[in-house]
C-alpha positions in Angstrom: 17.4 2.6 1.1 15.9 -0.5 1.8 12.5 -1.2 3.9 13.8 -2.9 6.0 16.4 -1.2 6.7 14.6 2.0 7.5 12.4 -0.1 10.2 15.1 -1.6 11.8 16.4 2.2 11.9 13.3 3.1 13.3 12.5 0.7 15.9 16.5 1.1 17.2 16.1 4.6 17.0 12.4 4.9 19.2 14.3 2.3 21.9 17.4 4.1 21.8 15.5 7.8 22.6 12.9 6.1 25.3 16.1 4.3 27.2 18.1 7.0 27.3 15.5 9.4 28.7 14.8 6.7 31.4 18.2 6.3 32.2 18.9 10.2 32.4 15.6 10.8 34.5 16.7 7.7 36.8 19.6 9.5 37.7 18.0 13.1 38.2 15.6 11.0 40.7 16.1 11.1 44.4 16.8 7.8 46.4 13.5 8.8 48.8 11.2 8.9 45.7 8.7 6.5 46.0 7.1 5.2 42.7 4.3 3.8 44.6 3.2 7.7 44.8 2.3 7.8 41.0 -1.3 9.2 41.6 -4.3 6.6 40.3 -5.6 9.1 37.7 -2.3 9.5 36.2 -2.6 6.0 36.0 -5.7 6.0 34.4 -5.1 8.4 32.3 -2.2 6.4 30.8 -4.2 3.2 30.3 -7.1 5.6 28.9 -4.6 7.4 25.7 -3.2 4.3 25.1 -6.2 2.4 24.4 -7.5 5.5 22.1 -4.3 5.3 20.5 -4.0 1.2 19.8 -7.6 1.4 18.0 -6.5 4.9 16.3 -3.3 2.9 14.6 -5.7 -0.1 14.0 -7.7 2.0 12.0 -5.3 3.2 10.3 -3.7 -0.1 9.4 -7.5 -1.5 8.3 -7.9 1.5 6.0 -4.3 1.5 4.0 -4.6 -2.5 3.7 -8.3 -2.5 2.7 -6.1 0.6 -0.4 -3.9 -2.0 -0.8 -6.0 -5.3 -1.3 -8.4 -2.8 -3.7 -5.2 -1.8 -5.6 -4.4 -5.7 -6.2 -7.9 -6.1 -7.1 -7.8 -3.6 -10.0 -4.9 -4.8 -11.6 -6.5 -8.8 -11.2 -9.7 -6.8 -12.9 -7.6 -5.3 -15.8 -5.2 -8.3 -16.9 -8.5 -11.0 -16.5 -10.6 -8.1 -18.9 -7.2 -7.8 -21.3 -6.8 -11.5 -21.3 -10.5 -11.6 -22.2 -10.0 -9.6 -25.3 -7.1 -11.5 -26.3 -8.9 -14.8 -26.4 -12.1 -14.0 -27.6 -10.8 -12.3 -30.5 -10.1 -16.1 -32.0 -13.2 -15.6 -34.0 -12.4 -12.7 -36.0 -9.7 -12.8 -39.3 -6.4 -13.4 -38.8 -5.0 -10.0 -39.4 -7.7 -8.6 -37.1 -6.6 -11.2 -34.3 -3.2 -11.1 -34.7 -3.4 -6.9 -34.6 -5.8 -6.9 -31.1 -3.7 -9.7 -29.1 -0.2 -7.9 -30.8 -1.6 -4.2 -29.1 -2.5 -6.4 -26.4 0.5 -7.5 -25.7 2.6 -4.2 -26.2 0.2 -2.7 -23.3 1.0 -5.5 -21.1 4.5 -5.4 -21.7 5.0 -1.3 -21.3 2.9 -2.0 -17.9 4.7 -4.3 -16.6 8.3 -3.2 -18.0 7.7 0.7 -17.6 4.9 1.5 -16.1 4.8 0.1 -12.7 7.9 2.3 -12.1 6.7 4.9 -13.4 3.4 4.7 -10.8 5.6 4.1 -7.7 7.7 7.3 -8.9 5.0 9.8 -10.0 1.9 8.3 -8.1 0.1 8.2 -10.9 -0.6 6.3 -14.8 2.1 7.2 -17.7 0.2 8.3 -20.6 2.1 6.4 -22.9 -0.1 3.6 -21.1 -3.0 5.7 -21.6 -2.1 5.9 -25.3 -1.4 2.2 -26.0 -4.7 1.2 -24.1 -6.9 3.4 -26.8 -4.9 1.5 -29.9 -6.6 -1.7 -28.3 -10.4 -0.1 -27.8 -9.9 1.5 -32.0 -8.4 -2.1 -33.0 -11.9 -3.7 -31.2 -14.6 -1.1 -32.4 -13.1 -0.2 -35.8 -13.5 -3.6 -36.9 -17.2 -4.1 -38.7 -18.2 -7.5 -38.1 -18.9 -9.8 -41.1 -20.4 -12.6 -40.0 -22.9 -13.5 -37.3 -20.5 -15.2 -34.8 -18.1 -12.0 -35.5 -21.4 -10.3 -34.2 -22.0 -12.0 -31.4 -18.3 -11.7 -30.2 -18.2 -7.6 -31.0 -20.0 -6.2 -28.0 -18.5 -8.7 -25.5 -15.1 -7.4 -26.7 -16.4 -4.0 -26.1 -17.3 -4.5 -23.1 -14.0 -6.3 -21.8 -12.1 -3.1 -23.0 -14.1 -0.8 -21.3 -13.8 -2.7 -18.2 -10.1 -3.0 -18.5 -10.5 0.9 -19.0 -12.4 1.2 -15.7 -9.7 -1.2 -13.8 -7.1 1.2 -15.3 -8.5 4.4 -14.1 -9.1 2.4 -10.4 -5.3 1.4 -10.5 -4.2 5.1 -11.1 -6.0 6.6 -8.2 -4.7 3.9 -6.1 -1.1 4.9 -7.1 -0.7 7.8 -5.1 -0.5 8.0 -1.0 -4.1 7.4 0.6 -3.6 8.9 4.0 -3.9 12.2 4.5 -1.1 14.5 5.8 -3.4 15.1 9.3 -3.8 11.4 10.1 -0.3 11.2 9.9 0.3 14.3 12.2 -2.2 12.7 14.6 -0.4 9.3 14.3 2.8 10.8 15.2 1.8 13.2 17.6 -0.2 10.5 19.5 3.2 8.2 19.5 4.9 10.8 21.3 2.2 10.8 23.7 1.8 7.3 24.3 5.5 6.8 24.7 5.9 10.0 26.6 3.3 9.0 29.2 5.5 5.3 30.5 7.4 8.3 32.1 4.7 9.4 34.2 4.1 6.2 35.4 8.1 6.5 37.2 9.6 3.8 35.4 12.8 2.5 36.8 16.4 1.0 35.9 15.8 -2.0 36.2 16.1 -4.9 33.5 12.6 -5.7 33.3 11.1 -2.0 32.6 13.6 -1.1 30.3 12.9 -4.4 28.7 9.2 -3.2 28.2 9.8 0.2 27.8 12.3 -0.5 24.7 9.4 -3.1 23.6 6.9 -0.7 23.9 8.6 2.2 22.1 9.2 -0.4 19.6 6.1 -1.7 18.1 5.1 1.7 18.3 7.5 2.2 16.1 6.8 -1.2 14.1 3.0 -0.1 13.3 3.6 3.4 12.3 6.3 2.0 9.4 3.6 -0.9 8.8 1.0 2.2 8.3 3.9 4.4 6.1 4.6 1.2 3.8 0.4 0.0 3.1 -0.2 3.6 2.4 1.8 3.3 -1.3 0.1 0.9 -2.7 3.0 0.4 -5.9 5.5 1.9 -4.6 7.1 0.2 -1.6 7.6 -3.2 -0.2 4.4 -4.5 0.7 2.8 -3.5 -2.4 0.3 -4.5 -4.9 2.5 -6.4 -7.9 1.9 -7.1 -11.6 1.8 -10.5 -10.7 -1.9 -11.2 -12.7 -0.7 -9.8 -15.6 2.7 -12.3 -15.8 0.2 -14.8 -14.9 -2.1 -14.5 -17.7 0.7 -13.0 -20.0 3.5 -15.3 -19.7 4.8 -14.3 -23.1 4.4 -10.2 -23.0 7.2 -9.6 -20.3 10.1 -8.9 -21.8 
């Protein structure tokens, strides 16, 4: 099911439920109640929960964007360090260039191809990935330099695999959810209560409050799916993509 289509689901749904209670309580109401009466701490109250709740869902929102901009950032970290190897292995022999950038390549490819999938499925790296990233460290520190310049170039190359190795390991523990389960029962609980609590405040039929009240149930509705979609970093819509490694890669994706 699309995204999208699950928000709109969700945000029709949340105004559907709060008008419908409105309109059923409107009617169970007498025609000498007074909505004036509502007392001032009620009032209060209301104002109080809803402020603790807009900075509890901003927090929420800061902390799964801040795991989804350090998910993008590990795979920008990985592809630069892969393309790294790739190019400065110019300065070995032919076959031992032409072996590097061809494992290189293959790793890019089965990321990109199968792996990215595979992440947003299991939450976590396939360890043919794992397996195909080793090939390229052995294909780097097997090879015994033979010439000075082939010396100077070995340690960098080293050094740009492990990193790539460290961006790798920091893209697979962003794969999974980052929120735990009792944020999210807090979230939801404290959504009930923030909608729940317009009907204290003796909300009436008319065009205007059922206006807000649909408006209000709405972008409650609109955050938590905003909070539900950051939290996967690659594996819903507004997720971290493979786009530095088709950038610096052009030829690997097949």
């Amino acid at each position: 099911m699309s995204e999208w289509l699950v928000l709109s689901i969700a945000m029709a749904s949340a105004c559907a439920v709060v008008l419908t209670i409105t309109v059923i309580n409107h009617r169970r109401v007498g025609d000498d109640d007074d909505p004036s009466e509502t007392p001032d701490v009620i009032e209060y109250m209301a104002m109080m929960i809803g402020v603790i709740y807009a900075i509890v869902l901003g927090l929420a929102i800061a902390g799964v964007w801040e795991g989804r901009s350090a998910a993008q950032e590990s795979v920008r970290q990985e592809a630069q360090a892969l393309h790294e190897v790739s190019t400065r292995a110019e300065v070995y022999p032919p076959e031992v260039r032409d072996r590097i950038r061809a494992d290189v390549d293959a790793y890019v490819t089965y990321v990109i191809d199968t792996e990215w999938n595979y992440m947003s499925d299991n939450g976590s790296l396939a360890p043919r990935g794992t397996a195909l990233l080793e090939q390229v460290r052995r294909d780097v520190t097997d090879y015994e330099p033979k010439t000075d310049h082939e010396g100077q170039a070995y340690q960098p190359l080293v050094d740009q695999v492990a990193q790539a190795d460290d961006a790798r390991g920091a893209r697979g523990q962003g794969a999974s959810a980052t929120m735990p389960g009792v944020v999210w029962f807090g979230l939801i609980i404290g959504a009930a209560i923030a909608v729940g609590l317009i009907f204290t405040l003796q909300i009436r039929r008319t065009p205007r409050e059922l206006l807000l009240a649909g408006f209000y149930s709405a972008l409650i509705a609109f955050l938590l799916f905003l909070i539900w979609d950051f939290d996967a970093p690659f594996g819903r819509g507004i997720s971290a993509t493979a786009g530095p490694f088709l950038d610096l890669f052009p030829n690997a994706h097949k």
